[in-house]
N, C-alpha and C positions, 0 to 999 in steps of 0.2 A: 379463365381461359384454359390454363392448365387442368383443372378439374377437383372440384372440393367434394366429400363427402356427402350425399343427398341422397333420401331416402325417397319411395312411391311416391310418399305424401307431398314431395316437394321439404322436406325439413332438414337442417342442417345436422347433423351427425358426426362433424366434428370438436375440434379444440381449436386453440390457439396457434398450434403448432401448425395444425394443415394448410394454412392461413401464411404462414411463412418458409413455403417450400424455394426452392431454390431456383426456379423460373420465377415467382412473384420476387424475388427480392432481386434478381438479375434486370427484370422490367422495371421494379423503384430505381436502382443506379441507372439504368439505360434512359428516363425520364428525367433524373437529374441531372445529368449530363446534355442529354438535347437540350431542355429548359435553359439551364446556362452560357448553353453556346448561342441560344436563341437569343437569350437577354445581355449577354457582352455587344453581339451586334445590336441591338434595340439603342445602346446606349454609344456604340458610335454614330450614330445616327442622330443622336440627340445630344453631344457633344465637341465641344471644341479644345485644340489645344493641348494640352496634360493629361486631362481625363478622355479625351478623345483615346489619345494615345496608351493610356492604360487599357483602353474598354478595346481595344484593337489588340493589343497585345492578347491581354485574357480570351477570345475570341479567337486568336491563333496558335495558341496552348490548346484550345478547347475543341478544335475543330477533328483530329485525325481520331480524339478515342472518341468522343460521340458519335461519329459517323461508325466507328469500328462498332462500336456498341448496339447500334440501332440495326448492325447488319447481323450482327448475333443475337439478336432479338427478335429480328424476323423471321431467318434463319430455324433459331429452336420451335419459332411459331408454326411456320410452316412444318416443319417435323414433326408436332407435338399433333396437330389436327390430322394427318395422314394417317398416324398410325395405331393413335390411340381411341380417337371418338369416331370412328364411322363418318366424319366429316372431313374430307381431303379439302383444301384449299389450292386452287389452280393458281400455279404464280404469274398473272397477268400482268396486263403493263400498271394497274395500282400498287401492287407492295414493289414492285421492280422499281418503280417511278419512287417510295418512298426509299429505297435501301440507298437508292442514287446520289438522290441529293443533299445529305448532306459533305458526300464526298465532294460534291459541284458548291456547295456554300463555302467548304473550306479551300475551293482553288478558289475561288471569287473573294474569299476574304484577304488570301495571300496575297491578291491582283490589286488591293484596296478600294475592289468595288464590293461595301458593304452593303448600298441599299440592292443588290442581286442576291449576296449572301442571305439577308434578312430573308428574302421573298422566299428562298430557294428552302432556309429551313421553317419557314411558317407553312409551306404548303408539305413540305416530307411529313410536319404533325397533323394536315390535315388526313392526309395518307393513309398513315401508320392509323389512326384512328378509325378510317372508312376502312383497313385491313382488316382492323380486330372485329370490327361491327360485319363483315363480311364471313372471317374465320366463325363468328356466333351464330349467325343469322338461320333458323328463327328462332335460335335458344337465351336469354339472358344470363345464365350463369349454366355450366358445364359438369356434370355429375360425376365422377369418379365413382363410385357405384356401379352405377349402369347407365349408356348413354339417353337407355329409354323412360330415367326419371329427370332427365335434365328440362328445369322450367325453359318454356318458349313464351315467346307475347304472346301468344293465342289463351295459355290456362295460367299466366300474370297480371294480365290485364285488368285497367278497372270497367266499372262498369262505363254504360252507354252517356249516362246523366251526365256523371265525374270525366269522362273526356271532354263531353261540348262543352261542360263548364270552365276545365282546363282551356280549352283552344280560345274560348271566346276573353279570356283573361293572357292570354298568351297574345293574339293579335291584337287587345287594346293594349297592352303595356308593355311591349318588346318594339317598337317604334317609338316610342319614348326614351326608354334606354340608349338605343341606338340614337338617339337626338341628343341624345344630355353627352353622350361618350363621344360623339363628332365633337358637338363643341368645345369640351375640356380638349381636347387633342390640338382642337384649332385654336384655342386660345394660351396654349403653353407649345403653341409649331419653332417658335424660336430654340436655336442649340442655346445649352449652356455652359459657359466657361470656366475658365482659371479663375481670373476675375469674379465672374458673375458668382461662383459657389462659392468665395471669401465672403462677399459682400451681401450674400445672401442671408438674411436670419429669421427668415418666417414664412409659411406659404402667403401672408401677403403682400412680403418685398418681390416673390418671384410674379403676383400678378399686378404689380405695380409694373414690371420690365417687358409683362405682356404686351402684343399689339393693342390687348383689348384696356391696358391699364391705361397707357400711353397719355388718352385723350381727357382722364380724368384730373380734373383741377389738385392741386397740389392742396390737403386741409390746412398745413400749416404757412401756410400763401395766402 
């Protein structure tokens, strides 16, 4: 995003070091920090109790610098494409829409409406993501050289063969995934407790407490 060393040929020309500038490592902390704030609420949500209460707490620690973060991150983004690659980025309602909301997760986490919270930071990642894809677009990585040897999909791409064989293995087995990842979700939708995580000691005591274990005969019965 920032811009690594790349030559005509499309070849890297750097080290190690260009790789660890100070916006790439500003977006690792600004990723671990949304990530986190993202998954304290994942686990009020999935929680009762004690742990509820921890994963709330954590969650309301985590809320004012991820959100500060995410907006310094956009922030430099947007500064970074104006004035350095020939690509200005308009700030429409998409990065506006991402900068927002985790300021709106962390009033809705403070209100103890997590499952808003939740909603409100899964879609600021879809955001931020359709930003950066926006800030690129139709470049894949960004040339610090010259913005005129920065690779685009058009001279990245694979061939015509290696797509349809891509897609046609992408629509038979990404419906599938998406079946087997519904079920595991529906089959562990119960929170779990104080209780239930003492008494737990195996993943398959937790699908013995499932709805889906429920119905099964006891072996030692």
């Amino acid at each position: 995003m920032h811009g690594v060393p790349v030559n005509a040929h499309g070849d890297y020309t750097g080290n190690l070091l260009n790789l660890l500038g100070p916006y790439a490592l500003f977006g690792g902390i600004t990723s671990l920090l949304l990530f986190a704030f993202h998954g304290a609420l994942f686990l009020t949500l999935r929680t009762t109790g004690e742990l509820h209460e921890r994963a709330r707490a954590t969650s309301v620690r985590l809320a004012l610098p991820a959100a500060a973060l995410v907006f310094g991150f956009l922030v430099w983004t947007y500064v970074n494409a104006a004035s350095a690659h020939d690509k200005g980025l308009v700030p429409g309602i998409i990065p506006i829409a991402a900068i927002c909301l985790p300021f709106v997760a962390g009033a809705f986490t403070r209100a103890g409406r997590e499952g808003l919270a939740f909603a409100s930071t899964a879609a600021s990642i879809a955001l931020i993501t359709l930003t950066l894809f926006l800030n690129l677009y139709p470049r894949v990585i960004v040339s610090s050289t010259n913005n005129a040897f920065s690779p685009t999909i058009f001279t990245t791409s694979s061939s015509h063969y290696t797509l349809t064989a891509m897609s046609i293995v992408a629509l038979v087995l990404t419906p599938l995934v998406l079946l087997y990842q519904t079920w595991t979700y529906w089959v562990f939708r119960a929170r779990l407790g104080d209780l239930d995580a003492a008494e737990i000691r195996s993943p398959l005591d937790l699908l013995e407490r499932s709805p889906l274990g429920r119905g099964r005969p006891d072996p030692g019965g």
